[in-house]
C-alpha positions as CSV (number, residue, x, y, z in Angstrom):
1,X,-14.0,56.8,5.5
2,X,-11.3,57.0,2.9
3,X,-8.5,56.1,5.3
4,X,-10.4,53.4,7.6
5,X,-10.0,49.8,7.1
6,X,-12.6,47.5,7.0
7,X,-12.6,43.9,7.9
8,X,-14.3,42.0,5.6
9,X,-17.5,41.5,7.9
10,X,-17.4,44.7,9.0
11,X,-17.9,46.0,4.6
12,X,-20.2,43.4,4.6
13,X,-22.0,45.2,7.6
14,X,-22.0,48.3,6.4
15,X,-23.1,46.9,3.0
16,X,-26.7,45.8,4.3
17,X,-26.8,49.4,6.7
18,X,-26.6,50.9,3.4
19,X,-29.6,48.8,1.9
20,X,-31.8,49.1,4.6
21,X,-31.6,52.1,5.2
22,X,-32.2,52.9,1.3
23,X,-35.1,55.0,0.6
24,X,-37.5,53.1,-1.6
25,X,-38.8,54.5,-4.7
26,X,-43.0,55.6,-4.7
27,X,-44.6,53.4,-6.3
28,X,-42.0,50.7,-6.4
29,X,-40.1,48.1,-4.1
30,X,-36.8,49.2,-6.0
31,X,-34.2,51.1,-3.4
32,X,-31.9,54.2,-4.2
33,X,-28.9,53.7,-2.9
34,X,-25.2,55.3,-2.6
35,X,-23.2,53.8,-5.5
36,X,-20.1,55.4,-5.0
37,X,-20.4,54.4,-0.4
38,X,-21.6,50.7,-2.3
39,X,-18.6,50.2,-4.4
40,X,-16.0,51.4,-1.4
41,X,-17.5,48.6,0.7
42,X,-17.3,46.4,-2.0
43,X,-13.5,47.3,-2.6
44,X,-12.7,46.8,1.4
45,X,-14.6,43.4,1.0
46,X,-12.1,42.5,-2.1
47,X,-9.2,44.0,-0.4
48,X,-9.7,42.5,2.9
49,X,-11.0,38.9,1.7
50,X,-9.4,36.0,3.3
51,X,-6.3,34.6,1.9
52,X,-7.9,30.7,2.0
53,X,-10.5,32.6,-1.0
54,X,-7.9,33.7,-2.7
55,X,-6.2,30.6,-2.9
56,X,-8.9,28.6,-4.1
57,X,-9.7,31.2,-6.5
58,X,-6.0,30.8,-7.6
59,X,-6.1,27.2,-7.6
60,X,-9.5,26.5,-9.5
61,X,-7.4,28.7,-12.3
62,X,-4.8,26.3,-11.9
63,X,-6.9,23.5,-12.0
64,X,-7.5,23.3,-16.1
65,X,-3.6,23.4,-16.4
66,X,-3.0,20.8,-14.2
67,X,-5.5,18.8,-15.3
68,X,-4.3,19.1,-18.6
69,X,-0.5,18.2,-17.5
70,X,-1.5,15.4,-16.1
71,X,-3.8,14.0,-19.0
72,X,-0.6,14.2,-21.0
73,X,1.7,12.7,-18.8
74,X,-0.6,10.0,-18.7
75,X,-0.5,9.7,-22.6
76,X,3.2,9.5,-22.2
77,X,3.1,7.2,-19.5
78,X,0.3,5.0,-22.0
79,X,3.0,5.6,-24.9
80,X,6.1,4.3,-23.4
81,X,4.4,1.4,-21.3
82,X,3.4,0.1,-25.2
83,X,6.7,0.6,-26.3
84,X,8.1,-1.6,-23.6
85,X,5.6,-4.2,-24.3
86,X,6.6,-4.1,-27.9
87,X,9.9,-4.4,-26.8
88,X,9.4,-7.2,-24.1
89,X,7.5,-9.5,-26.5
90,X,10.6,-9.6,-28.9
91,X,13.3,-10.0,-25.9
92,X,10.6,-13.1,-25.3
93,X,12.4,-15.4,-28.2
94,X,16.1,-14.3,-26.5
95,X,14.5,-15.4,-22.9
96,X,13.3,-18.5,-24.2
97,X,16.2,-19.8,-25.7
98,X,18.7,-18.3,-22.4
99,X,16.1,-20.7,-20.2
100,X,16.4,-23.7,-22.7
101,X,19.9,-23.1,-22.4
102,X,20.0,-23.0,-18.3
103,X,18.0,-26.2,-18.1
104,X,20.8,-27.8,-20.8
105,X,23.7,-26.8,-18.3
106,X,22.0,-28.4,-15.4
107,X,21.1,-31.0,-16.7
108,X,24.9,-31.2,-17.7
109,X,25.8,-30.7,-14.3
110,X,23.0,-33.5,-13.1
111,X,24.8,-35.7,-14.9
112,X,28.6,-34.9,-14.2
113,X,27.4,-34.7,-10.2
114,X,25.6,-38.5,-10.4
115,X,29.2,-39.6,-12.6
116,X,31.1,-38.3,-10.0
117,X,28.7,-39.8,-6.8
118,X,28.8,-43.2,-8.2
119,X,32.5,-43.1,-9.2
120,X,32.8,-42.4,-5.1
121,X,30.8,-45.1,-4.1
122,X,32.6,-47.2,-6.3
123,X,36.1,-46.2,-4.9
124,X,34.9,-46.4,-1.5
125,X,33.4,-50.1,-2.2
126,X,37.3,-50.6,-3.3
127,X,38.9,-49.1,-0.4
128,X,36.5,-50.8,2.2
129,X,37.3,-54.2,0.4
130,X,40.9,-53.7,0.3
131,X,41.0,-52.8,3.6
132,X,38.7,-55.8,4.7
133,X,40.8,-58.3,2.8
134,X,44.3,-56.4,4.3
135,X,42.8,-56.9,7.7
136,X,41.4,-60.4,7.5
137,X,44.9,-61.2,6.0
138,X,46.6,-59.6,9.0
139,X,44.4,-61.5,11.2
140,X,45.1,-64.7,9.7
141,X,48.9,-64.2,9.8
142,X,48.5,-63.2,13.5
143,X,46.2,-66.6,14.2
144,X,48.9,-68.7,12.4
145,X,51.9,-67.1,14.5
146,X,50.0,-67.3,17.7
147,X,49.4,-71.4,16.5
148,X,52.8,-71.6,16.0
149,X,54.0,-69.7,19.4
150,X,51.4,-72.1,21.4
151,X,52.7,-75.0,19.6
152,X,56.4,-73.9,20.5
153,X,55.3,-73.5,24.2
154,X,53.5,-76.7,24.1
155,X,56.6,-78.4,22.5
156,X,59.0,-76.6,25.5
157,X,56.9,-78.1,27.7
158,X,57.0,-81.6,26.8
159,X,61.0,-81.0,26.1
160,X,60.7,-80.0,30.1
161,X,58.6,-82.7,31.2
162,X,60.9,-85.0,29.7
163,X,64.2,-83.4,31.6
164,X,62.3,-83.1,35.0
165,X,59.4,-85.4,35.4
166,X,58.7,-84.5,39.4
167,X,58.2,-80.9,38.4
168,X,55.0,-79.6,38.2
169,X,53.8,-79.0,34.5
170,X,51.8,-75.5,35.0
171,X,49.0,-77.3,32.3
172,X,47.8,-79.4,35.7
173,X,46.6,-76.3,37.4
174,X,45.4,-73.5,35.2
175,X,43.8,-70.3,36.7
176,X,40.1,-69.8,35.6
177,X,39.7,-66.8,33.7
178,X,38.3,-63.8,35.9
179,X,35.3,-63.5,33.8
180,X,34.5,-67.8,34.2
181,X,34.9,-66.7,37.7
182,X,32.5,-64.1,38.1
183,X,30.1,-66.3,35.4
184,X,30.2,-68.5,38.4
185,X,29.6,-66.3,41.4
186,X,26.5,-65.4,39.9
187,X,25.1,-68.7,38.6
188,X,25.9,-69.6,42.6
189,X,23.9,-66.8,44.1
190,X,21.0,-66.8,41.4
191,X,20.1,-70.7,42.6
């Protein structure tokens, strides 16, 4: 038996074979058994016990050191978080006077942007003006020339009446506009 290998349910087997098959002491429910055949089973059951045991086994030893890392990587963890606290709470002054200073700048720039808008609106008022009094300027130099051209074609006129008073004058027949025309047309048909 010394060179066969056991399984682990097969020790186990084996193990209550040996039990039952015990003799009993007289007078007694105690059992003499084989110590020496006992402990080989119980050597084949160690030997051949399933690596899944063994690992939890190994890792319930484990367990108190990990637990134990942990718990002090926590304390670190505890340690520096008050540390940055500490640190935080005095940055707070520094961050309070950089955001007094932002809302300074923009208000700043606020007031430099409404400077600039209105100083725009008022240049364009001036341009628009300027332009309107150029143009109402041009207009009125244009009415005046077109007076004095329709005045100088009124004066030819005469001068030509006078030289050839059987001619026709051209201001006894003047063409209707097309527009007075078609004005006409449609009063005409509308009745």
């Amino acid at each position: 038996m010394a060179n066969e290998k056991l399984t682990l349910e097969e020790a186990f087997e084996r193990m209550e074979e040996l039990l039952d098959k015990a003799r009993t002491t007289p007078f007694s429910s105690k059992k003499i058994i084989d110590s020496e055949l006992m402990r080989q089973y119980l050597d084949e059951a160690r030997i051949n016990m399933p690596a899944e045991i063994k690992q939890a086994q190994d890792t319930q030893r484990d367990r108190q050191a990990i637990l134990a890392q942990a718990s002090k990587e926590a304390d670190d963890i505890i340690r520096k978080a008050k540390e940055e606290a500490k640190r935080l709470v005095a940055q707070e002054a520094v961050i309070q006077q950089a955001a007094d200073y932002a809302k300074q700048i923009i208000a700043e720039a606020d007031k430099q942007a409404a400077d600039i808008i209105a100083q725009a609106k008022a240049k364009d008022k001036a341009i628009k003006d300027a332009l309107s009094e150029n143009l109402n300027k041009s207009l009125t130099e244009a009415v005046n020339i077109l007076k004095k051209s329709l005045n100088d074609v009124e004066t030819t006129r005469a001068a030509v009446a006078k030289i050839n008073p059987d001619a026709p004058s051209g201001a006894e027949k003047k063409e209707e506009p097309a527009e007075d025309k078609k004005d006409k047309q449609d009063k005409k048909y509308s009745k």
